[in-house]
C-alpha positions in Angstrom: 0.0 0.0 0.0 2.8 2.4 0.8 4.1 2.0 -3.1 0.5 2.9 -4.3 0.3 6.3 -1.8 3.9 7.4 -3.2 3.5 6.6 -6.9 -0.3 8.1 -6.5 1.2 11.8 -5.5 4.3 11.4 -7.2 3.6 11.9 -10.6 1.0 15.2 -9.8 3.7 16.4 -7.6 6.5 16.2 -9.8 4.3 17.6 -12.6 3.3 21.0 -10.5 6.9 21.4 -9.5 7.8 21.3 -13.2 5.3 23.5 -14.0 5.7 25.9 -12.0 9.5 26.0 -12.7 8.4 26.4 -16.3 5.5 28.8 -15.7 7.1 31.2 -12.8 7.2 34.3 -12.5 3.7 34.6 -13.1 1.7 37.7 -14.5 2.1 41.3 -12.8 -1.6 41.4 -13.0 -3.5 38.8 -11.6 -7.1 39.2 -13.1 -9.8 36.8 -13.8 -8.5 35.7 -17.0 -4.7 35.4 -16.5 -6.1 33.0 -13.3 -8.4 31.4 -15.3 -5.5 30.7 -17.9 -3.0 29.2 -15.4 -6.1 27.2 -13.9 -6.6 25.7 -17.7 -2.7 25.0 -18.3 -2.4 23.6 -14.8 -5.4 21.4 -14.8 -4.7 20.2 -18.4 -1.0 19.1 -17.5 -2.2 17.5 -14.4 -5.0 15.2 -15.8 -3.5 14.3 -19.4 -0.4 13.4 -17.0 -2.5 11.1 -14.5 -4.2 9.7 -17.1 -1.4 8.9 -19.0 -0.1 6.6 -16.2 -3.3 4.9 -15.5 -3.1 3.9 -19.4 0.4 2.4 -18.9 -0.8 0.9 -15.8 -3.6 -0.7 -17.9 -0.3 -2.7 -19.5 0.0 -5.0 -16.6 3.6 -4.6 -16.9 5.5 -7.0 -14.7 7.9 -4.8 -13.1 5.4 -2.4 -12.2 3.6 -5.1 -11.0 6.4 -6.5 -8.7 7.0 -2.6 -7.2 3.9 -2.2 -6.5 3.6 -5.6 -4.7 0.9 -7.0 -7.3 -1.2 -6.8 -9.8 -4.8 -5.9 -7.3 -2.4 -3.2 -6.0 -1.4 -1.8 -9.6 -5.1 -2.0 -10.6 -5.9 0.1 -6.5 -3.5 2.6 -8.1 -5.3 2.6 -11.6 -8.5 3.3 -10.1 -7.6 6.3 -7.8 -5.5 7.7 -10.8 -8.8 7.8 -13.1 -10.7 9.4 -10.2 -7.8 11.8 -9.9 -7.5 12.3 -13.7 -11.5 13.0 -13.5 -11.8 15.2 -11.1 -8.9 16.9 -12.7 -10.8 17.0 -16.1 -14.0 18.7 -14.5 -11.7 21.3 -13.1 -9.7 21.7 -16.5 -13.3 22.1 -18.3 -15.0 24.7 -15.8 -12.3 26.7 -15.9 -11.8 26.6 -19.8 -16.0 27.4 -19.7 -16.2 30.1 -17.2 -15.5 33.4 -19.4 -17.9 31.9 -21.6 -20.8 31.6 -18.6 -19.3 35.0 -16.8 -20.2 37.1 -20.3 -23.5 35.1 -20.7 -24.4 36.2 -17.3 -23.2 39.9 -18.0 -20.1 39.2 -15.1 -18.1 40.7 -17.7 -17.5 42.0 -21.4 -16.3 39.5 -23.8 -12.7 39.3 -24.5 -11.2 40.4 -27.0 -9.3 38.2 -30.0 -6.7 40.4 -31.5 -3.9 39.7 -33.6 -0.3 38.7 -32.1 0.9 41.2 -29.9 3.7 43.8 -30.8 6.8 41.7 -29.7 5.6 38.8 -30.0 7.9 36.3 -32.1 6.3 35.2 -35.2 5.5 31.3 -35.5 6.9 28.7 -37.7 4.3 27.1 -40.4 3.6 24.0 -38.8 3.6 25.7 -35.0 1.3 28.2 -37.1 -0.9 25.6 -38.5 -1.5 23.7 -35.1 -2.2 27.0 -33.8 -4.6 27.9 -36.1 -6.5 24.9 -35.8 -7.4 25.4 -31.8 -11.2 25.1 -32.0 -10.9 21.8 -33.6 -8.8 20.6 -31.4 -10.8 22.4 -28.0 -13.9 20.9 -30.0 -11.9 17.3 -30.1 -11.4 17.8 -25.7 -14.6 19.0 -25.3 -16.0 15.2 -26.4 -13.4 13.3 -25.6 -13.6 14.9 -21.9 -17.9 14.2 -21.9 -16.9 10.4 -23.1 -14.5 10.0 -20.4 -16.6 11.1 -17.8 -19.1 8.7 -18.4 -16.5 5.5 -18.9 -15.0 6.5 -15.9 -18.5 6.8 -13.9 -19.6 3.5 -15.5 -16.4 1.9 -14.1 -16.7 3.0 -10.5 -20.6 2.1 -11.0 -20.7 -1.6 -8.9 -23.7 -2.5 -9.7 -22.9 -2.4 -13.3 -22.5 -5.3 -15.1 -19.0 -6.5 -15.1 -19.2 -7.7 -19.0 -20.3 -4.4 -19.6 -18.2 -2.8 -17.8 -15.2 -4.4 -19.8 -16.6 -3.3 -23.0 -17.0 0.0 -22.0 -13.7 0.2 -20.5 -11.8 -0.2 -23.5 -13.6 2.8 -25.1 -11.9 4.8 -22.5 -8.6 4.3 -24.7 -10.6 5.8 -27.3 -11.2 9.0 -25.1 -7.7 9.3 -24.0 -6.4 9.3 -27.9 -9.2 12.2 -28.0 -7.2 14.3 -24.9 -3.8 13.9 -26.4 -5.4 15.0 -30.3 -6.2 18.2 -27.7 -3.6 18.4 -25.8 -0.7 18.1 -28.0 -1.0 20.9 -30.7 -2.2 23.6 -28.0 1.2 23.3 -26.2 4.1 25.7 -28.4 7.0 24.3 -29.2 9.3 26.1 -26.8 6.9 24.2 -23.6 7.8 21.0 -25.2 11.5 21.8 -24.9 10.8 22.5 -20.6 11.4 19.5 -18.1 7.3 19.5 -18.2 6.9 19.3 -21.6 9.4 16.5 -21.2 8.0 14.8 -19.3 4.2 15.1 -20.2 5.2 13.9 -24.1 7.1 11.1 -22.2 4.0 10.0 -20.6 1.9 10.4 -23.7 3.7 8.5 -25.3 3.2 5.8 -22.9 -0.6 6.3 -23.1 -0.5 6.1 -27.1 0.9 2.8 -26.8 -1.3 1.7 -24.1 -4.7 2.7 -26.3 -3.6 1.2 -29.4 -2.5 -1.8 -27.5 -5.6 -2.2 -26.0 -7.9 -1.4 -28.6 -6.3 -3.7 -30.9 -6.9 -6.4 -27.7 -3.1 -7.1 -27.3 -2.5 -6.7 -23.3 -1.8 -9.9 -21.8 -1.5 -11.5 -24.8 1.9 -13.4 -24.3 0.5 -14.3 -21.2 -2.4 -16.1 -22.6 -2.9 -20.1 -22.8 -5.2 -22.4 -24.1 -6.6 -24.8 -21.9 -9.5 -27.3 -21.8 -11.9 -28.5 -18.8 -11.1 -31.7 -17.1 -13.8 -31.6 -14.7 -16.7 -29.4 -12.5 -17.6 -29.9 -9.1 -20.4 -28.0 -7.8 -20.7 -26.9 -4.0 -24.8 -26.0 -3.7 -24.5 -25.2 -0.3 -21.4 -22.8 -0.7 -22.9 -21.5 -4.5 -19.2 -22.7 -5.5 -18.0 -24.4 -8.3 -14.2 -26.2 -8.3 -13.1 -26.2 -12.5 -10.3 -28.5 -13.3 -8.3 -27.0 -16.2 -5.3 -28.9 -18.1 -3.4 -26.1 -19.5 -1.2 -26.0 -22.8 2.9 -26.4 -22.7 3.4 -22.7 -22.6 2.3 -22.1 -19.3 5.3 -22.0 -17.0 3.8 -22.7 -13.7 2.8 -20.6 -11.0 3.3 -19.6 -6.7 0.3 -21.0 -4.8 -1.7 -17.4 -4.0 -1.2 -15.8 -7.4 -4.8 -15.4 -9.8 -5.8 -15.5 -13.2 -7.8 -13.9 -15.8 -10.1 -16.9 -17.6 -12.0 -16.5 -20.3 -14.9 -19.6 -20.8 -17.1 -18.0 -23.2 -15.8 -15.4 -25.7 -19.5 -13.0 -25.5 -18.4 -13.0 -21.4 -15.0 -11.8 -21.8 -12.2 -12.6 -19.0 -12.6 -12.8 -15.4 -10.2 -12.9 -12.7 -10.2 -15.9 -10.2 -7.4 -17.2 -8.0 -6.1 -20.3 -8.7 -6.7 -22.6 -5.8 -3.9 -25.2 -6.9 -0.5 -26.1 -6.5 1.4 -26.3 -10.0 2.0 -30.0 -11.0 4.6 -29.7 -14.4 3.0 -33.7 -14.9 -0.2 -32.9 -15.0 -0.3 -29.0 -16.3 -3.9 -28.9 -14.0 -5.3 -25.8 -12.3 -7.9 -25.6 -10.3 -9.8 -22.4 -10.2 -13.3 -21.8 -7.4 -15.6 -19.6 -8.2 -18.9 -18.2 -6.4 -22.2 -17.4 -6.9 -21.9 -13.6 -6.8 -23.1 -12.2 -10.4 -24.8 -12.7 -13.3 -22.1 -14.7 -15.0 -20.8 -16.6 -11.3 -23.9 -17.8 -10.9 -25.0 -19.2 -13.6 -21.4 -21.0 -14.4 -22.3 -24.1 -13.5 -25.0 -24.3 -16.0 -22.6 -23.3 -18.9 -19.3 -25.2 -18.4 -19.1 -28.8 -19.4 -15.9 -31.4 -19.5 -13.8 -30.4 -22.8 -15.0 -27.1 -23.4 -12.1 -24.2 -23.5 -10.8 -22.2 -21.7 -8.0 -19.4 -22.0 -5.9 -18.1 -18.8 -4.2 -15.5 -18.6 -1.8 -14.7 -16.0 -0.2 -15.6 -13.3 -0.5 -12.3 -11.4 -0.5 -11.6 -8.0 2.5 -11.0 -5.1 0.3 -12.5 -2.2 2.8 -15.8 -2.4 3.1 -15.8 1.6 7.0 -14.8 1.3 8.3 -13.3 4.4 10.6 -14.2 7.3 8.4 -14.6 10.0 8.6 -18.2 12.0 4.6 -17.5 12.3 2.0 -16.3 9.9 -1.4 -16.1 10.4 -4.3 -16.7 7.1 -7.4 -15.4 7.1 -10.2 -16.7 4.5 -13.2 -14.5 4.5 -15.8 -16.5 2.3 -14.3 -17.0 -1.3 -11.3 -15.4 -0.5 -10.0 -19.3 1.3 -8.9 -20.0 -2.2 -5.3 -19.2 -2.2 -4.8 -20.8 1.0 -5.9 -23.5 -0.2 -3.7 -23.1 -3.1 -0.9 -22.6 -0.5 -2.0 -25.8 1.8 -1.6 -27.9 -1.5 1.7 -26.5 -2.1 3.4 -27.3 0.9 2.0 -30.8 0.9 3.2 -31.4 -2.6 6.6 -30.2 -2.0 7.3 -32.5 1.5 7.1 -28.7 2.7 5.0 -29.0 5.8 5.7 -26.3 8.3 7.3 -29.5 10.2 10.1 -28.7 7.3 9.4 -25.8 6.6 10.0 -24.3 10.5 6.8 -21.9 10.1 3.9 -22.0 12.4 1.1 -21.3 10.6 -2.6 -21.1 11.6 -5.4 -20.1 9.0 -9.1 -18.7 10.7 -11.5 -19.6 7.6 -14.7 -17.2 8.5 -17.7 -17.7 6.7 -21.6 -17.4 6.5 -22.5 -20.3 4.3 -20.7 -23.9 5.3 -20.5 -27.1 3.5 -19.9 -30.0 5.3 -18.2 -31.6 1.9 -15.9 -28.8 1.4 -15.1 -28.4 5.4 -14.0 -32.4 4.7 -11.5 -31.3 2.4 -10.5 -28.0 3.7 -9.6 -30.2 6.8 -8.0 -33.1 4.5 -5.6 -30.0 3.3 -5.3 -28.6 6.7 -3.9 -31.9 7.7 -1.6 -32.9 4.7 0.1 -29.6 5.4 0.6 -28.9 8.8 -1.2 -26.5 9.4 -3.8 -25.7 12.3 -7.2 -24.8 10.7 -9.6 -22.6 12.7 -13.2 -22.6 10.9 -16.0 -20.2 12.4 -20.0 -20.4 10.8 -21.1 -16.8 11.5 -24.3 -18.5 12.5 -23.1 -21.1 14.8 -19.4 -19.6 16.1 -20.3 -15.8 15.9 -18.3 -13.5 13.7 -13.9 -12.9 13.9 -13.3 -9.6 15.2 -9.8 -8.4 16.2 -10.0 -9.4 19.9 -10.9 -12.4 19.2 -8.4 -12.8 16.5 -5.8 -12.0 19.9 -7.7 -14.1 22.2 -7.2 -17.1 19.5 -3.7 -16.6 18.8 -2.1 -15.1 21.8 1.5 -14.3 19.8 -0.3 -12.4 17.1 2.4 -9.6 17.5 4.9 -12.2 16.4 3.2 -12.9 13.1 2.7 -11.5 9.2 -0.9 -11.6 8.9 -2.1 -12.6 5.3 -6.1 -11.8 4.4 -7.8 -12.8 1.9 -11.7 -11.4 2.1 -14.2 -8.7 2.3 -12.2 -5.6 1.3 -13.7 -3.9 4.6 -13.7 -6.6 6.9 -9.9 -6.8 6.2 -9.1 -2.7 6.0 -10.6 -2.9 9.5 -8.8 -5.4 10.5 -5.8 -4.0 9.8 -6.1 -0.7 11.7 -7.1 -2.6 14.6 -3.9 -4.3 14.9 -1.5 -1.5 13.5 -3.1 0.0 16.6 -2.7 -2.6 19.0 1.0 -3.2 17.6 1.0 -5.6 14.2 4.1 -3.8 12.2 2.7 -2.7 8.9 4.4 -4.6 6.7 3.4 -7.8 8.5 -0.1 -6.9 7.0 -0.7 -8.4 3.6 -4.0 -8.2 1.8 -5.0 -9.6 -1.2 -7.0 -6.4 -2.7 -8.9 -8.5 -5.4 -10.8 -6.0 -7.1 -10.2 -5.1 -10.7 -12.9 -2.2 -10.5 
């Protein structure tokens, strides 16, 4: 998380120090329109620059991906740069707007467009041509700005279909080739040849590559295998289905906790589940668990059949349980069990019990529905790896709540605590015991939410 809160404010703050370098001293006279001006030059740097960097982020680079501690966390930092970019945006477009309302109102006279001032140095032909094309490329902004508002409304919407949502996502791209078109031209040459001009063509670049790349559906791409169903098991109780998948020879393998993107049906798109599996090189199975909790989820069962395909893409994901802690504690809220069990399998597979392995490791699995099947196995994995398994039914055990997470485990302080869950019931969690003492990097959560 700390990654994501530093490369968040980085980029915006690096940006306003370079363009203030590049803008200072400014105007004698500070009127409504010379403020209105910086406003419009500021705001425009600031969001083309943000969004820039959420488009490159959209790459699901693996570098970026390992600095920022995984893939949930790069997408955590894609998010909040699109709000940033958006908010950003609106103040970029009032201020471009507001001479326009102030005369309408009568606030004041309209401005007037003269020739270039005496002093002025004259501009090149092709500086002179961008120039004189400005309302067609303010016109350009002006709908590229409306589209991107409601992409990036639609995105944040979650009761919006997720299919839908992917769709409409990639038309975003489309938006942010219509904000460089804008920005661009209206910069002169001279601000290119400043740090922030630098710098701001730099990240467009990145973004130009990022649109086309995504428009022309080639993120992830070499990460993607072909696979085919070996078998379905169906959990009614739970609303979970287990898919067995035996994946092509270009899959490399995997670390128990990491997650994929599968696509089963083309119209549906990609999804993201964690893989709940060991890697077996012999076998080339994976075993992905899904739940009930959409349209799509629910009705999986009903649509998957032995021998049908399937393409993963992937492995992503940094919550691989690496540390150097003698204890760790796992918590499985609901779903979120699944890379513990991935984990479990792992360490029985490899002769790596934690009687090998010197970890002591207990895992809490809270949840509201219960399967006595699945429990079976859960304990079956439990068992095979050494590990002491804790289950509580909310209906029959009551709910895990940080003092009874201490009460449980009394040498909680000595622990990395890994969670895997409701994204609230874990943030609360974790302030809890950073208050009580926990260390903040021994406070790993899996933030599996690509929206």
């Amino acid at each position: 998380m700390k990654n994501i809160k530093i490369a968040l404010w980085a980029i915006p703050a690096l940006l306003t120090v370079l363009w203030l370098a590049a803008t200072l001293p400014f105007p004698e006279t500070l009127n409504f329109i010379t403020i209105r001006n910086l406003l419009v030059q500021y705001s425009g740097v600031i969001a083309t620059g943000v969004m820039s960097l959420g488009m490159i982020l959209a790459l699901r680079i693996r570098w970026l991906e390992s600095w920022l501690n995984g893939l949930d966390k790069s997408y955590r930092l894609h998010k909040w740069l699109g709000i940033m970019a958006l908010v950003m945006s609106v103040a970029h477009w009032v201020s471009s707007e507001a001479p326009k309302w102030m005369v309408s109102l009568g606030l004041m006279a309209a401005p007037q467009r003269g020739a270039t001032p005496a002093g002025m140095p004259e501009m090149g032909a092709v500086e002179g041509f961008f120039m004189s094309q400005r309302g067609l490329w303010e016109v350009i902004g002006e709908w590229a700005f409306y589209a991107a508002v409601v992409l990036i409304a639609l995105a944040l919407i979650k009761q919006f279909p997720y299919k839908y949502f992917v769709s409409t996502h990639k038309l975003i791209s489309v938006a942010y080739l219509g904000v460089v078109v804008h920005s661009a031209p209206l910069l002169t040459f001279d601000d290119w040849l400043t740090p922030v001009g630098v710098l701001s063509g730099l990240l467009m670049i990145g973004g130009v590559i990022a649109a086309v790349l995504a428009l022309t559906g080639q993120i992830g791409r070499r990460n993607t295998v072909s696979g085919k169903i070996d078998t379905i098991r169906t959990f009614p109780d739970l609303q979970a289905t287990a898919v067995n998948v035996t994946l092509g020879q270009d899959w490399k393998g995997h670390d128990a906790g990491q997650f994929a993107f599968v696509t089963f049906d083309p119209k549906e798109g990609k999804h993201p589940f964690t893989i709940a599996s060991a890697w077996d090189a012999n076998t080339r199975k994976i075993l992905f668990i899904t739940k009930g909790l959409g349209d799509y989820t629910k009705f999986l069962p009903e649509t998957l059949h032995p021998g049908g395909e399937a393409i993963v893409e992937g492995p992503y994901g940094r919550f691989t349980f690496q540390d150097d802690k003698a204890r760790q504690i796992w918590i499985g809220g609901g779903v979120g069990i699944t890379p513990f069990i991935a984990k479990m399998k792992d360490l029985a597979q490899t002769d790596g019990t934690q009687t090998a392995g010197a970890k002591t490791i207990d895992l809490i699995h809270s949840t509201k529905e219960h399967s006595p099947e699945a429990l079976a196995l859960l304990k079956a994995d439990a068992e095979a790896a050494g590990i002491t398994l804790h289950v509580l039914v909310d209906d029959r055990d009551g709910f895990l709540t940080p003092d009874r997470l201490r009460q449980m485990i009394p040498a909680w302080k000595t622990a990395s605590v890994w969670f895997c869950g409701p994204a609230g019931f874990g943030q609360a969690l974790r302030q809890d015991l950073l208050a009580n003492g926990l260390s903040a990097d021994a406070f790993h959560q899996e933030l599996f939410n690509m929206r």
